[in-house]
C-alpha positions in Angstrom: 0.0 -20.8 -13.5 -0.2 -19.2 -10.0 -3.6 -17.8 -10.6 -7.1 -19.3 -10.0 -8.8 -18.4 -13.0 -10.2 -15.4 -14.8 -13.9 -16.6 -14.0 -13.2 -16.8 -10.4 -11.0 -13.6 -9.9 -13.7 -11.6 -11.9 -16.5 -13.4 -9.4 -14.1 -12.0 -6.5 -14.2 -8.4 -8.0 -17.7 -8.5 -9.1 -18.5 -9.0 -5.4 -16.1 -6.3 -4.3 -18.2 -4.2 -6.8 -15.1 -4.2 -9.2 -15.0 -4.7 -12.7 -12.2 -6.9 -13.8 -10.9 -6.8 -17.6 -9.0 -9.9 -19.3 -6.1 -7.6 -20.2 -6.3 -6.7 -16.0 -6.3 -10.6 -15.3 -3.1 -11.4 -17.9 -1.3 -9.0 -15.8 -2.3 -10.0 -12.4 -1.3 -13.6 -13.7 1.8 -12.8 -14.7 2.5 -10.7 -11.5 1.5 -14.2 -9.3 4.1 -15.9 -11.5 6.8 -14.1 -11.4 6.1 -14.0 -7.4 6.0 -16.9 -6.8 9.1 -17.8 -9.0 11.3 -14.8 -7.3 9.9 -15.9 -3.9 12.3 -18.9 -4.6 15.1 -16.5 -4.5 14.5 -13.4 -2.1 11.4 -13.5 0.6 8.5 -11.6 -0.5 5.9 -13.3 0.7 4.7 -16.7 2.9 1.6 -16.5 0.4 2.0 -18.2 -2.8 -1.0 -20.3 -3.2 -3.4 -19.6 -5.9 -5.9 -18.8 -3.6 -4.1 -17.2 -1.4 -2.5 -14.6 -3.8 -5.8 -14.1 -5.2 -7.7 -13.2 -2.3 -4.7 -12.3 0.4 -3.0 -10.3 -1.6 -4.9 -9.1 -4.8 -8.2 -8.1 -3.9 -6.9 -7.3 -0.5 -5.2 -4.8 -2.1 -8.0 -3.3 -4.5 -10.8 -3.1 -1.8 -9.6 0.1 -0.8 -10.6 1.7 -3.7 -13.9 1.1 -3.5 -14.3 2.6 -0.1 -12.6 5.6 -0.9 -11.9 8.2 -3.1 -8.7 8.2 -5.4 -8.8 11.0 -7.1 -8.2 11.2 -10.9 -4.3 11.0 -12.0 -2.9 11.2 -8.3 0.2 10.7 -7.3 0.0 7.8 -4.9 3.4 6.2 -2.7 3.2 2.7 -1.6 6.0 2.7 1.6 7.6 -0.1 2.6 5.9 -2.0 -0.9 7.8 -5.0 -0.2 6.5 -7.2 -3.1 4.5 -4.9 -4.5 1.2 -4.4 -2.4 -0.7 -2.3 -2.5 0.4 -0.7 -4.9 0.9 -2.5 -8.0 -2.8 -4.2 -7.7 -4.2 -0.7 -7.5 -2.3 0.5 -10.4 -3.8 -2.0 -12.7 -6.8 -1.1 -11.5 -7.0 2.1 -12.2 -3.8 3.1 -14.6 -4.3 6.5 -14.2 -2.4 6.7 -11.4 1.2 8.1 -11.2 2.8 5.5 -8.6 5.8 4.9 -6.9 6.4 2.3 -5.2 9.1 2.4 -2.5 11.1 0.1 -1.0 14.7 0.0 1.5 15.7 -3.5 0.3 17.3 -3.3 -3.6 16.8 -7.2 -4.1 12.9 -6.3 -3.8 13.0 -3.0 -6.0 14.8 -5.2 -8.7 11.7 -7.4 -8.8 9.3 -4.7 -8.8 10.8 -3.0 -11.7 10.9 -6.4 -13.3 7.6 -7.1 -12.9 6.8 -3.6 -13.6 8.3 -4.0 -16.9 7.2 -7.5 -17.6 3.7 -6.3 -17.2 4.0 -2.8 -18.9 2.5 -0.4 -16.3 4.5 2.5 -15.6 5.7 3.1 -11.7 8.6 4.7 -10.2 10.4 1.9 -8.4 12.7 3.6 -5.8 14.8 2.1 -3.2 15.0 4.2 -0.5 14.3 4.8 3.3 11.0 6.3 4.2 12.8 8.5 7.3 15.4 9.8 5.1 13.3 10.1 1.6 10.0 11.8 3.7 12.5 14.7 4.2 14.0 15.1 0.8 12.5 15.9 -2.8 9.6 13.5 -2.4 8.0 15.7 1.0 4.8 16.7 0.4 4.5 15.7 -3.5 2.1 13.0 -2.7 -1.8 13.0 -3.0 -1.8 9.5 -1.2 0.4 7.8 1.0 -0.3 3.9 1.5 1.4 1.2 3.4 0.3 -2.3 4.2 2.3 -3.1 7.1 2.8 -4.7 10.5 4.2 -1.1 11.8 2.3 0.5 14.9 -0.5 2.7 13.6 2.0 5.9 15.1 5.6 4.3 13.6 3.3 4.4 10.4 2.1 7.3 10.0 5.8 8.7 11.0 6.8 6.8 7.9 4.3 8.2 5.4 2.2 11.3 6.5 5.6 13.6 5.4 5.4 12.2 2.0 1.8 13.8 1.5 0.9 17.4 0.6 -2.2 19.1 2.8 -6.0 18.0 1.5 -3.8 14.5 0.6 -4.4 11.4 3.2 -2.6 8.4 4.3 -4.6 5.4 3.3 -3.4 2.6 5.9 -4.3 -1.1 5.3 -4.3 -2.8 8.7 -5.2 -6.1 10.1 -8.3 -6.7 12.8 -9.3 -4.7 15.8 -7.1 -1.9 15.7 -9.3 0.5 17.6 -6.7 0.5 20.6 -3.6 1.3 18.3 -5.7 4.5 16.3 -6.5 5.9 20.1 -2.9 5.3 20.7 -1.9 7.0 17.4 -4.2 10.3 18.1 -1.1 12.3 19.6 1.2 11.2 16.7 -1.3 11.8 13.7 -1.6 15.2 14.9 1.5 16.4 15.6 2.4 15.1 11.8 -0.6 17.1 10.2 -3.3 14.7 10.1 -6.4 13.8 11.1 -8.3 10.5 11.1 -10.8 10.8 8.7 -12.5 7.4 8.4 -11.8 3.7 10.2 -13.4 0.8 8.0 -13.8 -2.5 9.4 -14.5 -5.0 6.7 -13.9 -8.8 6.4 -11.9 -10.8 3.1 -14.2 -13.9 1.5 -11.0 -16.0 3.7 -13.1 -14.9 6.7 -9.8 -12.3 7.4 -10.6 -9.6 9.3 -9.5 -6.1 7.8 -8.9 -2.5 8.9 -8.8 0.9 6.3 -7.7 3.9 7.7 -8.0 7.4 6.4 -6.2 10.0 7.6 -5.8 13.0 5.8 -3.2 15.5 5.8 -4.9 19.3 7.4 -1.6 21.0 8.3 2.0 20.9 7.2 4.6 17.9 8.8 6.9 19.5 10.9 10.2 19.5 10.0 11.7 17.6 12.8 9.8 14.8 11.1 10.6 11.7 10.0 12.6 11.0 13.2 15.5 8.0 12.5 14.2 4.7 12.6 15.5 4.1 16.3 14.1 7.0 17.5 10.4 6.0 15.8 10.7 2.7 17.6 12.5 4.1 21.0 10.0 7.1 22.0 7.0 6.7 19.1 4.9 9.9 19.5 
């Protein structure tokens, strides 16, 4: 068991303002296992404490939804998922959602799709490149983007404003004090359609300091946009 238990994850939610079911903690339990147990083969993640996957990963990932508004049956994209976060929290939250969860390493889209199955919530688990996808079929399908990465707030939003449609937003989970990096995003956010909408500063029960910004989409990406990856990190915008 890689879980602390279903008293204490419910506590965690409950003072998140987040209701957590039994079924909801069987499949966040199995998720931690099967985490920590592929962690042994691929790198997903230097967190595989109890705790630790409880707090740093889990409700880090579901706080977002209480501070702001996922609208009923959207289609979200979690870019860049890596092991699954946000995204696959969130859908168990709120299983409603249509997700897809994308990812450019196959290793970790064959354990999302495993855990995915092993759990039985429905996702799309695709492995592809967010510069090359963001211009495809997937363009401006999406209600929500998310990402919880360690990209530049303006490499970011390169990566996952072209995936939403306009009245959508890009929901990006950052670390603490980032007030330098969204001024230094402002150019970049609007030349890719969007606008910062809200910047929430809030802190995990770790003492972790945490970021959510909201930027929603106003006006059509380009379609010069995605750039290449080199070109994102050479000249961001």
């Amino acid at each position: 068991m890689n879980l602390i238990s279903f008293e204490e994850l419910a506590r965690l939610f409950k003072d998140a303002s987040l209701d957590l079911s039994e079924e909801q903690y069987v499949k966040l339990l199995k998720y931690a296992d099967m985490l920590v147990e592929w962690n042994e083969k691929i790198n997903l993640t230097a967190i595989t404490d109890p705790e630790g996957i409880a707090t740093k990963h889990f409700l880090d990932s579901v706080l977002p939804l209480t501070m702001f508004s996922l609208p009923q049956n959207a289609r979200v994209i979690d870019v860049g998922t890596g092991a699954g976060f946000p995204g696959i929290p969130m859908k168990i939250m709120r299983d409603d959602i249509d997700l897809t969860l994308m990812d450019s390493l196959n290793k970790r889209v064959s354990f999302l799709s495993e855990v995915c199955g092993a759990i039985g919530i429905s996702a799309d688990c695709t492995h592809e490149r967010a510069e090359d996808s963001g211009k495809g079929e997937k363009r401006e399908r999406f209600d929500i983007a998310t990402a919880r990465a360690v990209a530049k707030l303006s490499v970011l939003a390169e990566y996952c404003l072209p995936f939403v449609k306009v009245g959508g937003a890009f929901a990006a989970l950052k670390g603490a004090d980032c007030k330098e990096e969204i001024k230094a995003s402002y150019t970049a956010i609007k030349t890719l359609g969007g606008k910062t909408e809200q910047v929430i500063e809030y802190t995990l029960p770790t003492g972790d300091k945490r970021t959510l910004v909201i930027i929603r989409k106003i006006a059509p990406t380009p379609k010069a946009y995605p750039r290449p990856k080199g070109k994102m990190n050479k000249k961001p915008l």
